[in-house]
N, CA, C and O atoms as CSV, one atom per row, in Angstrom:
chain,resi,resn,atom,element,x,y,z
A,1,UNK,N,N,7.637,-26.887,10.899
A,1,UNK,CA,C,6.583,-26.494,11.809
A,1,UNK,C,C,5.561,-27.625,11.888
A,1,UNK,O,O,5.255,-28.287,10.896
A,2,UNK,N,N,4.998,-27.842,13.204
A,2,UNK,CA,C,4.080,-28.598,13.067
A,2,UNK,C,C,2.692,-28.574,12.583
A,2,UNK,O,O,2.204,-27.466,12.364
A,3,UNK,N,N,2.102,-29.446,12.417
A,3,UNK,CA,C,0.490,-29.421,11.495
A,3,UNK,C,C,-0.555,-29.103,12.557
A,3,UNK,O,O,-1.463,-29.934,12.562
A,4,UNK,N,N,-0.679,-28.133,13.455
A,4,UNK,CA,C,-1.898,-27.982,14.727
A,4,UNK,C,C,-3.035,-27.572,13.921
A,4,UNK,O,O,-3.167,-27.189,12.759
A,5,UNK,N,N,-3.554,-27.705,14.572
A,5,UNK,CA,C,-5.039,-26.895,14.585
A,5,UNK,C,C,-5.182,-25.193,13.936
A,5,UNK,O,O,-5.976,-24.844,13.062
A,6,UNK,N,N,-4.574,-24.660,14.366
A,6,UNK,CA,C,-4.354,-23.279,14.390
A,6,UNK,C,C,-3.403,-23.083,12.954
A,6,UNK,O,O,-3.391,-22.111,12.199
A,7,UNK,N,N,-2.910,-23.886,12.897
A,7,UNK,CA,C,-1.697,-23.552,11.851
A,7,UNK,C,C,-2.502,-24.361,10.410
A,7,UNK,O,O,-2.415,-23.816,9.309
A,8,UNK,N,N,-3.084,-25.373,10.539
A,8,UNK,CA,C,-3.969,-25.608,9.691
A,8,UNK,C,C,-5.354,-24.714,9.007
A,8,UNK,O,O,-5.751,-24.652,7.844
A,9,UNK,N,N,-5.797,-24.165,10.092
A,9,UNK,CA,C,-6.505,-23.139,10.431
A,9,UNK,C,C,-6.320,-21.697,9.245
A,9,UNK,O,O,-6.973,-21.262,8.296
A,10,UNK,N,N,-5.216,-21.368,9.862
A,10,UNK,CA,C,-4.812,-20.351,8.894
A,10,UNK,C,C,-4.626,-20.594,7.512
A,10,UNK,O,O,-5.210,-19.890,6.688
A,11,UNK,N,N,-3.620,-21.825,7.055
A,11,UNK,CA,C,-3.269,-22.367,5.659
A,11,UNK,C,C,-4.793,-22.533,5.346
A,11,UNK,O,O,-4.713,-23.139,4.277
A,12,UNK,N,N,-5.585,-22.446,5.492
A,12,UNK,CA,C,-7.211,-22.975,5.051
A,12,UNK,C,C,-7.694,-21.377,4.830
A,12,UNK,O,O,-7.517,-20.993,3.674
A,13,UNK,N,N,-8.110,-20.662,5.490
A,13,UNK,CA,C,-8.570,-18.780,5.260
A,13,UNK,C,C,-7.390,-18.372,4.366
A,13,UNK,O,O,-7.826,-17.595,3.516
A,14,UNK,N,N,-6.220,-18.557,4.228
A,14,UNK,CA,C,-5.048,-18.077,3.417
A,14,UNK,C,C,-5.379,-18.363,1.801
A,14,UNK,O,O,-5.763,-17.689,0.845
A,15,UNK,N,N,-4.956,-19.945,2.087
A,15,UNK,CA,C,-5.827,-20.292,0.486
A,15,UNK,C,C,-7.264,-19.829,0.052
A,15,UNK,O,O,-7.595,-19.274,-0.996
A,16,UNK,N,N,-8.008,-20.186,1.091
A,16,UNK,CA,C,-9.529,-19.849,0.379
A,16,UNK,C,C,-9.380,-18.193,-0.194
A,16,UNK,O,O,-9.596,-17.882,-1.366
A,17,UNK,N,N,-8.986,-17.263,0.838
A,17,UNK,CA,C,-8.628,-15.893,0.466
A,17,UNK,C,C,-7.528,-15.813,-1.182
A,17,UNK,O,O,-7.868,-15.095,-2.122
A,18,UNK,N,N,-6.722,-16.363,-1.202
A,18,UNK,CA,C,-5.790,-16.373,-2.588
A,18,UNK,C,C,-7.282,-17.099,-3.757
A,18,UNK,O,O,-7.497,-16.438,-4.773
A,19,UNK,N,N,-7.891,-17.970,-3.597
A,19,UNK,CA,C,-8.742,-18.094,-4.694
A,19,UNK,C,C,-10.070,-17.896,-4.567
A,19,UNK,O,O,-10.961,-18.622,-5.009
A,20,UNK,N,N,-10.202,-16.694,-3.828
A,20,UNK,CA,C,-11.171,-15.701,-3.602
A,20,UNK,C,C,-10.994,-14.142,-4.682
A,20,UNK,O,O,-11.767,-13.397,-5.284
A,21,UNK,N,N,-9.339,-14.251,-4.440
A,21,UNK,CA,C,-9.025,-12.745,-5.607
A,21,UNK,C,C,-8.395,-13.373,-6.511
A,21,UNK,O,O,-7.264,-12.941,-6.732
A,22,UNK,N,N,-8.702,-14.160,-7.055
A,22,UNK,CA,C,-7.894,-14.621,-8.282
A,22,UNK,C,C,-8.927,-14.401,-9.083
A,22,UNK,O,O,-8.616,-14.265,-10.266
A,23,UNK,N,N,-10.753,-14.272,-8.671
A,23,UNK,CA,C,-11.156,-13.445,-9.862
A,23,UNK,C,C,-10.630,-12.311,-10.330
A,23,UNK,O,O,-9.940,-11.705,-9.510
A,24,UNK,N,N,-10.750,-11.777,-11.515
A,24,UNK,CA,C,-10.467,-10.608,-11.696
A,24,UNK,C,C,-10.946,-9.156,-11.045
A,24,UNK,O,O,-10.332,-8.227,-10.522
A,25,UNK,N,N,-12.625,-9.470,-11.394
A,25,UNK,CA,C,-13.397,-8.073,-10.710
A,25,UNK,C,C,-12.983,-7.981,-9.191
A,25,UNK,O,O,-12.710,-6.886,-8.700
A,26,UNK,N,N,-12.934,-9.279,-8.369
A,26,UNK,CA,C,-12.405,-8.650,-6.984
A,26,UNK,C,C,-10.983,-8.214,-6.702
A,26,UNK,O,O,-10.419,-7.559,-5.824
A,27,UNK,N,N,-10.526,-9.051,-8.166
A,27,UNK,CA,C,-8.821,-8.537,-7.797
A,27,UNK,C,C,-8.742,-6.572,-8.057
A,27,UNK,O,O,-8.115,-5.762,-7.376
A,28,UNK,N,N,-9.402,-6.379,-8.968
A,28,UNK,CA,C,-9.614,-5.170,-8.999
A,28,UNK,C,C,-10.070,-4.231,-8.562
A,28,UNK,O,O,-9.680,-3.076,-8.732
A,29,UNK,N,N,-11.518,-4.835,-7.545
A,29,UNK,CA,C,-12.009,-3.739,-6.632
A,29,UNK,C,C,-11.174,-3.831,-5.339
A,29,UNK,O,O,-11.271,-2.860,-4.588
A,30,UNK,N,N,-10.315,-4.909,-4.935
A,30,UNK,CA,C,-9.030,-4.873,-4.012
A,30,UNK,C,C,-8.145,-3.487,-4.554
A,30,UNK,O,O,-8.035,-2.407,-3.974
A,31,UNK,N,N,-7.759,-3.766,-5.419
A,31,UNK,CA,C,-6.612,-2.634,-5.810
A,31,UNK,C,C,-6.981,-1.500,-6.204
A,31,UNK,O,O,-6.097,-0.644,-6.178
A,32,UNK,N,N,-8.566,-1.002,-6.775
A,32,UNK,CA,C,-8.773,0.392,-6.442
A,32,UNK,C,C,-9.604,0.849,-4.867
A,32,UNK,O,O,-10.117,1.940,-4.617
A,33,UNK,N,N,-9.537,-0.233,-4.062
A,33,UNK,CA,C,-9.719,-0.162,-2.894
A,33,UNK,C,C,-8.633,0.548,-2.136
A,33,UNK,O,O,-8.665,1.501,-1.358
A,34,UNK,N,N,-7.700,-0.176,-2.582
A,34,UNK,CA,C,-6.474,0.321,-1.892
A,34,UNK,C,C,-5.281,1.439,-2.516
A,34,UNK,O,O,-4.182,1.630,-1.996
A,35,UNK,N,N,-5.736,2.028,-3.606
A,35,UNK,CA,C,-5.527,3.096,-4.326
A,35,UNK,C,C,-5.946,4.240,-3.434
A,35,UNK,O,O,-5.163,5.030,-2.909
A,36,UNK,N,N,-7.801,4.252,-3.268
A,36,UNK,CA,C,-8.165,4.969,-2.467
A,36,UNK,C,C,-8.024,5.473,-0.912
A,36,UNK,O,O,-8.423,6.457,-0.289
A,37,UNK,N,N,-7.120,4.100,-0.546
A,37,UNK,CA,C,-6.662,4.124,1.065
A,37,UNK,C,C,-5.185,4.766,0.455
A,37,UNK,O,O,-4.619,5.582,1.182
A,38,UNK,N,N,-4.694,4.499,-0.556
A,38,UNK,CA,C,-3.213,5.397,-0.886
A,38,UNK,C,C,-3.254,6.911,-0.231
A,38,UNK,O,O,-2.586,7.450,0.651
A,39,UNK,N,N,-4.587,7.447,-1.253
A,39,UNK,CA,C,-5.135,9.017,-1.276
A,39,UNK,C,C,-5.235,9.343,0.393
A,39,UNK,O,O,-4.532,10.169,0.974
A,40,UNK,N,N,-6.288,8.486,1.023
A,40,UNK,CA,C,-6.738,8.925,2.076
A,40,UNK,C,C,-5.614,9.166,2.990
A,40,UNK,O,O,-5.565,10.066,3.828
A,41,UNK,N,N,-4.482,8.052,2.694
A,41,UNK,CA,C,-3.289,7.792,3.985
A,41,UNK,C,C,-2.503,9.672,3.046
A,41,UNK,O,O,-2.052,10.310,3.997
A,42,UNK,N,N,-2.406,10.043,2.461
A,42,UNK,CA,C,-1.598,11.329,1.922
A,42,UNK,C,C,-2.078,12.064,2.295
A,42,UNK,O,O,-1.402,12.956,2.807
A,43,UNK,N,N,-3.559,12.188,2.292
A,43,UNK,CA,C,-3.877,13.535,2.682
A,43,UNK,C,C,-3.966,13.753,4.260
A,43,UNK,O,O,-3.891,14.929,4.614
A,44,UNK,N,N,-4.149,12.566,5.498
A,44,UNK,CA,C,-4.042,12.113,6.503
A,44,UNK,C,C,-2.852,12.365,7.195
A,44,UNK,O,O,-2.905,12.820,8.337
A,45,UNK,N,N,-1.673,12.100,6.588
A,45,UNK,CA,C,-0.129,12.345,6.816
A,45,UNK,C,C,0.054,14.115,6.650
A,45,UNK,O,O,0.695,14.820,7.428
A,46,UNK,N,N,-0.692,14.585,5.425
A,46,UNK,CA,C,0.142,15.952,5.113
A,46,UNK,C,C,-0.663,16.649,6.380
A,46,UNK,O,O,0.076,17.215,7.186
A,47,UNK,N,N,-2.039,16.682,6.654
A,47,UNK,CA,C,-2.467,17.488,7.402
A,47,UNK,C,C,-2.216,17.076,8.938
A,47,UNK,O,O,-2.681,17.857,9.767
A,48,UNK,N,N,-1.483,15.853,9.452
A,48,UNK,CA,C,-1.541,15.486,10.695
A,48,UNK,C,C,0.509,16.346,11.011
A,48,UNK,O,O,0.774,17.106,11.942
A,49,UNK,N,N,1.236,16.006,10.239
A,49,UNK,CA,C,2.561,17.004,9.824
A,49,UNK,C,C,2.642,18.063,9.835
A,49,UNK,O,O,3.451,18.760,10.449
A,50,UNK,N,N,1.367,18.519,8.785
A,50,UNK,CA,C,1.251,20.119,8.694
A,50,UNK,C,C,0.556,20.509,10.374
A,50,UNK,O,O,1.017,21.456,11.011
A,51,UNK,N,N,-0.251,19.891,10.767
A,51,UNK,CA,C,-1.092,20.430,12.220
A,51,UNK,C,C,0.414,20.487,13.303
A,51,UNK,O,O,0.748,21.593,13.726
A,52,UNK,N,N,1.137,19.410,13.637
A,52,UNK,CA,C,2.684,19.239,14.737
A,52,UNK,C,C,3.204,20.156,13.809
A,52,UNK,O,O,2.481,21.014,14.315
A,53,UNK,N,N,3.658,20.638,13.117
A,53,UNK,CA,C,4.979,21.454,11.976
A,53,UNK,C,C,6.322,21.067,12.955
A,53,UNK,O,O,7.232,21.893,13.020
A,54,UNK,N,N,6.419,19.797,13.708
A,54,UNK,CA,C,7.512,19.904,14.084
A,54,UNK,C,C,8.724,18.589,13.987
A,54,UNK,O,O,9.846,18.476,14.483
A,55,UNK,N,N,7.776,17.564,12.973
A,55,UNK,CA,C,8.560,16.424,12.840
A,55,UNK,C,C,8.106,16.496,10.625
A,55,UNK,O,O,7.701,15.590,9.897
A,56,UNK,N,N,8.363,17.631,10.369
A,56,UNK,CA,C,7.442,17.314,9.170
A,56,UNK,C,C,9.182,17.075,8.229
A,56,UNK,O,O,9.020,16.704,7.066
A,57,UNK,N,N,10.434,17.230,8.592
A,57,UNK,CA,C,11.061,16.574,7.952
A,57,UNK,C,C,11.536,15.036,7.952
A,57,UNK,O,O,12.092,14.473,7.009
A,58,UNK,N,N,11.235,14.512,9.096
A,58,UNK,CA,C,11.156,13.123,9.869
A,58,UNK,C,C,10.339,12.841,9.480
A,58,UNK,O,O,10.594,11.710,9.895
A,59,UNK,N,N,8.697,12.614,8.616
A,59,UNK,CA,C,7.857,12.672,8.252
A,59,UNK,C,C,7.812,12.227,6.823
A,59,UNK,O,O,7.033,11.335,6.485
A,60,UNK,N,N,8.674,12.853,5.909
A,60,UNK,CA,C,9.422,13.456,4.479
A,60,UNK,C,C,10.209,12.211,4.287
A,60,UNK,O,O,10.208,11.312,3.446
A,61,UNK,N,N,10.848,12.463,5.312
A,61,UNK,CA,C,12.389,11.359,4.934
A,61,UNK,C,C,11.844,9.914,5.285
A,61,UNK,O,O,12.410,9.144,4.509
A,62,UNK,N,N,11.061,9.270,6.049
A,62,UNK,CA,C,9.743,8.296,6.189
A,62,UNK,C,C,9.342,8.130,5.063
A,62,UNK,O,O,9.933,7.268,4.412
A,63,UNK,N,N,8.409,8.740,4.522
A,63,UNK,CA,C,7.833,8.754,3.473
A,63,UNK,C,C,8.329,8.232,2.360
A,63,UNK,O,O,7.801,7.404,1.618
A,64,UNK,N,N,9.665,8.894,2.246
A,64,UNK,CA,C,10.281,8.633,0.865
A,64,UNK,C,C,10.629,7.123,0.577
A,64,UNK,O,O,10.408,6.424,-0.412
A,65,UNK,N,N,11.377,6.807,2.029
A,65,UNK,CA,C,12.064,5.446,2.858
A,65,UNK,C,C,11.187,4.721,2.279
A,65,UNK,O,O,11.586,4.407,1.157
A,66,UNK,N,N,9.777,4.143,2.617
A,66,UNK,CA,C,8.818,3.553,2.323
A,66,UNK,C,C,8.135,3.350,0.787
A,66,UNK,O,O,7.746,2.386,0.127
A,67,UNK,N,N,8.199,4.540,0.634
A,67,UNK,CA,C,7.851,4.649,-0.977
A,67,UNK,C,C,8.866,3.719,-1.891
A,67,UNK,O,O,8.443,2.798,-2.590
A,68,UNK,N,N,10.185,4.062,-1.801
A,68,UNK,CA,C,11.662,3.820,-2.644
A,68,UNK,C,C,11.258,2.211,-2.169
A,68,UNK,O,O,11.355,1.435,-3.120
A,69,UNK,N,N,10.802,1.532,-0.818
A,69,UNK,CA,C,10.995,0.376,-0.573
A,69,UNK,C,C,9.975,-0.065,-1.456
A,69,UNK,O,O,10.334,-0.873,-2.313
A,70,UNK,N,N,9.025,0.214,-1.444
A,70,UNK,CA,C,7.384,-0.510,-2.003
A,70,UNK,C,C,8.281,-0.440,-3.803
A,70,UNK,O,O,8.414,-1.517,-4.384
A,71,UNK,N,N,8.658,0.491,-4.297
A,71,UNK,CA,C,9.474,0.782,-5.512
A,71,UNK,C,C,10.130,-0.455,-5.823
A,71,UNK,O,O,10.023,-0.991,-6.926
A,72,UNK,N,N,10.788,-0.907,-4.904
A,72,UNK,CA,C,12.009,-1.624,-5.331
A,72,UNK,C,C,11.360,-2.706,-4.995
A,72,UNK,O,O,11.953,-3.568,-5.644
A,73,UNK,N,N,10.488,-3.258,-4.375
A,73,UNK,CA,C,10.189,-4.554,-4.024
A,73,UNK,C,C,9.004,-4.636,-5.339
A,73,UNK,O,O,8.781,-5.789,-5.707
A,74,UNK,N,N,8.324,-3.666,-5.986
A,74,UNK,CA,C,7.565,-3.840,-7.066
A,74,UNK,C,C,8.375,-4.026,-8.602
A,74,UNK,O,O,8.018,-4.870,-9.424
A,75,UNK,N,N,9.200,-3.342,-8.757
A,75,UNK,CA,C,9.796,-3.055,-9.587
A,75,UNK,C,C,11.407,-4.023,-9.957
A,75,UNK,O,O,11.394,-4.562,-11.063
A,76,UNK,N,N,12.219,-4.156,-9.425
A,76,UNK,CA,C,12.959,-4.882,-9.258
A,76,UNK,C,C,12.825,-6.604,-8.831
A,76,UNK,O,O,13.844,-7.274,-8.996
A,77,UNK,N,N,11.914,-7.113,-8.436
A,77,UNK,CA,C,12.044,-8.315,-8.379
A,77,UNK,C,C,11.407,-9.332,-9.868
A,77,UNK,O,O,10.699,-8.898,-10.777
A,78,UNK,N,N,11.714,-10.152,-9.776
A,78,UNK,CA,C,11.336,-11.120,-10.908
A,78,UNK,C,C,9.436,-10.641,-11.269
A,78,UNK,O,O,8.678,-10.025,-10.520
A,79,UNK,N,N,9.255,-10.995,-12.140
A,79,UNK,CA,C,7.295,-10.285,-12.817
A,79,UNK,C,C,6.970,-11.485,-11.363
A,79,UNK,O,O,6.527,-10.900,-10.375
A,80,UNK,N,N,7.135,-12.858,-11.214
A,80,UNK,CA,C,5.939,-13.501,-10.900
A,80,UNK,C,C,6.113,-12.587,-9.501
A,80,UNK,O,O,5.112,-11.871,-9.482
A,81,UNK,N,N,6.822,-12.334,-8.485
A,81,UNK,CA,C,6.984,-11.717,-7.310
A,81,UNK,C,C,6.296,-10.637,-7.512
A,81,UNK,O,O,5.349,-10.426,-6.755
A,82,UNK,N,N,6.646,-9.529,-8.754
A,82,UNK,CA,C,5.615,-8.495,-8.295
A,82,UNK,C,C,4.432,-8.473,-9.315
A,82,UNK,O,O,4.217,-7.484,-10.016
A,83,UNK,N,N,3.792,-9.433,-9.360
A,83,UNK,CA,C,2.696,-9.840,-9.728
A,83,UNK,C,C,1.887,-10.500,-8.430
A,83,UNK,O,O,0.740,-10.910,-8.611
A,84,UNK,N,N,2.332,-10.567,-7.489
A,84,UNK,CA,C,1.385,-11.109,-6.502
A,84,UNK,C,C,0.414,-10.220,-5.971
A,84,UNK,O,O,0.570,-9.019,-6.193
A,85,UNK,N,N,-0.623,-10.628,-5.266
A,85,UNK,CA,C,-1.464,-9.512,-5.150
A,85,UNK,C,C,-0.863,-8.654,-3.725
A,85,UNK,O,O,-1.078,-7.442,-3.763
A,86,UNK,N,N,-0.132,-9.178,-2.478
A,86,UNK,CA,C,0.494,-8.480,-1.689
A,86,UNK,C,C,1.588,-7.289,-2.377
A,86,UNK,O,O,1.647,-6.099,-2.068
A,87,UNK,N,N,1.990,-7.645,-2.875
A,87,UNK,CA,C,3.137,-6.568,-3.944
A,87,UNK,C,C,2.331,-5.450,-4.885
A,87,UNK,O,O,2.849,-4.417,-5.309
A,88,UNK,N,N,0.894,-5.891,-5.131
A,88,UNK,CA,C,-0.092,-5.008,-5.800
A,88,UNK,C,C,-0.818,-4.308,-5.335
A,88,UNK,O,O,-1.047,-3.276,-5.966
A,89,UNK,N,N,-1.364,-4.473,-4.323
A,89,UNK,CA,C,-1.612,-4.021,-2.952
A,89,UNK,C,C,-0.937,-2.564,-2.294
A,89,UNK,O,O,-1.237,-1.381,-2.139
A,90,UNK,N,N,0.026,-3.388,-2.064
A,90,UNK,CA,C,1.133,-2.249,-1.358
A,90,UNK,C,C,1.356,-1.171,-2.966
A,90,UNK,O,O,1.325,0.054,-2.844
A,91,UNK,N,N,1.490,-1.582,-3.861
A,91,UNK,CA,C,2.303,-0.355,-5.079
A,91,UNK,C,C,0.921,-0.028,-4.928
A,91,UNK,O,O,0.785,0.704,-3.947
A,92,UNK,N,N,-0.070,-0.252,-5.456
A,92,UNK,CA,C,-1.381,0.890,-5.269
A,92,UNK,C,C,-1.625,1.666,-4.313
A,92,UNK,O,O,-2.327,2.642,-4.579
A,93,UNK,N,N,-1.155,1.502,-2.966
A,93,UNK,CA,C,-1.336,1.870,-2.331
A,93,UNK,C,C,-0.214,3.338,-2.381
A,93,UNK,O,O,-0.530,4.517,-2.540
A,94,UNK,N,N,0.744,2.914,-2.241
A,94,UNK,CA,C,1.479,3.886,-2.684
A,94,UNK,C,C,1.651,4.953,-3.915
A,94,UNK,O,O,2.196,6.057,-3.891
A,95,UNK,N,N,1.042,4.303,-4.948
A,95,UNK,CA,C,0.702,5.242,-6.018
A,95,UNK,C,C,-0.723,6.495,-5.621
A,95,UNK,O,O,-0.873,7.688,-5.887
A,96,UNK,N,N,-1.252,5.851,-5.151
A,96,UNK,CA,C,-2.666,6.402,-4.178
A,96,UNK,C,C,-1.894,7.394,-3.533
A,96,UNK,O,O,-2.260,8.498,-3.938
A,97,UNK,N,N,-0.809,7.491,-2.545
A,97,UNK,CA,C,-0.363,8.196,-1.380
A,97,UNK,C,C,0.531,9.360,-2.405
A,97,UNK,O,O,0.240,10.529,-2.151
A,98,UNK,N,N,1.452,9.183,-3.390
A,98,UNK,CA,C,2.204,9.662,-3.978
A,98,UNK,C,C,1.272,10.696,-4.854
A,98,UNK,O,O,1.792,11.811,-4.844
A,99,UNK,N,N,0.182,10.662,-5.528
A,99,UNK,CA,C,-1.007,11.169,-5.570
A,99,UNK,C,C,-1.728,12.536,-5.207
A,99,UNK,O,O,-2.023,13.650,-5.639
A,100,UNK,N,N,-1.818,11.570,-3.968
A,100,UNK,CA,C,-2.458,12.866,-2.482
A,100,UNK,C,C,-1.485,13.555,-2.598
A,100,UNK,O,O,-1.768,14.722,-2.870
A,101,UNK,N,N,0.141,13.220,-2.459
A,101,UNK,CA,C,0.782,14.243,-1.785
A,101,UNK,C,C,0.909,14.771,-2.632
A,101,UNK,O,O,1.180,15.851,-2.107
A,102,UNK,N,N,0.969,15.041,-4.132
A,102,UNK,CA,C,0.580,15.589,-5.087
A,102,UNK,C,C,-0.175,17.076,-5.619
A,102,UNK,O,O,0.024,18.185,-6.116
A,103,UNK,N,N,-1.288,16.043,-5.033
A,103,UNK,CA,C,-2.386,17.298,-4.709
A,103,UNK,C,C,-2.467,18.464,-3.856
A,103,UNK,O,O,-2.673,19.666,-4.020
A,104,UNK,N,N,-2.193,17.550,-2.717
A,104,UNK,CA,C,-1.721,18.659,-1.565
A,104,UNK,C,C,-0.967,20.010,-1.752
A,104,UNK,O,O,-1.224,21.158,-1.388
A,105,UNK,N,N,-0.021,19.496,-2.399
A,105,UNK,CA,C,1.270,20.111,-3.155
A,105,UNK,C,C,0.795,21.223,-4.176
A,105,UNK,O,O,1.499,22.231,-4.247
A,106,UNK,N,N,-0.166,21.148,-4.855
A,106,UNK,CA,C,-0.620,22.122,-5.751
A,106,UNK,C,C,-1.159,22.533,-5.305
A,106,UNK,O,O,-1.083,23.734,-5.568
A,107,UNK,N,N,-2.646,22.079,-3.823
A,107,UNK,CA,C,-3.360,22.984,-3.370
A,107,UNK,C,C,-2.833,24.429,-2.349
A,107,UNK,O,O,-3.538,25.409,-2.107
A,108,UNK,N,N,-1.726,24.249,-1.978
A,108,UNK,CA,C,-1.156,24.901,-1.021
A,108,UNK,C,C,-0.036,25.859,-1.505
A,108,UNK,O,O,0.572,26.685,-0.825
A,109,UNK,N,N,0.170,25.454,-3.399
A,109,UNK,CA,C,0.628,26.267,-3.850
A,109,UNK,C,C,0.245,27.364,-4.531
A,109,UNK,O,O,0.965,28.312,-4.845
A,110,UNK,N,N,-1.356,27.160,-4.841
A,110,UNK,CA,C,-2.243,27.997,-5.232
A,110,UNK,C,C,-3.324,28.784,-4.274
A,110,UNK,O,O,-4.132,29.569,-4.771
């Protein structure tokens, strides 16, 4: 690829952003940032499913799809891969969502 403007551009906000969260405290308020967008996206999904009741197994089987992927791309690849903060990101996020639906799950059973 060539070296433009634009493409330089980006490689410059990319890096500065990578040693922007390589502190710790922001690497961490990133990932319970996005813990909390986990929760919000579960409880968002169950009640927007539960409101249509008419794609809520298309919904389910989504869900899972995505989850099993974020799983396997956290879990299965070499530590430095899922040690990156995109790979940490996404599993919090999903631990967040797995969570909600959780909750949901008990509230509606009680």
């Amino acid at each position: 690829m060539q070296n433009t403007r634009i493409s330089t551009l980006v490689d410059n906000i990319l890096s500065g952003l990578g040693s922007f969260f390589l502190n710790p405290w922001r690497r961490f308020s990133l990932l319970l940032i996005s813990l909390l967008l986990g929760n919000f996206l579960g409880t968002a999904v169950s009640t927007i499913s539960g409101q249509k009741a008419d794609l809520d197994i298309v919904a389910a089987a989504l869900l899972v799809a995505v989850t099993e992927a974020i799983s396997r791309l956290a879990y299965s690849t070499p530590s430095a891969t899922a040690r990156s903060l995109p790979v940490q990101v996404l599993n919090a996020t999903k631990i967040g969502l797995t969570y909600s639906l959780f909750v949901e799950a008990f509230k509606l059973g009680s």
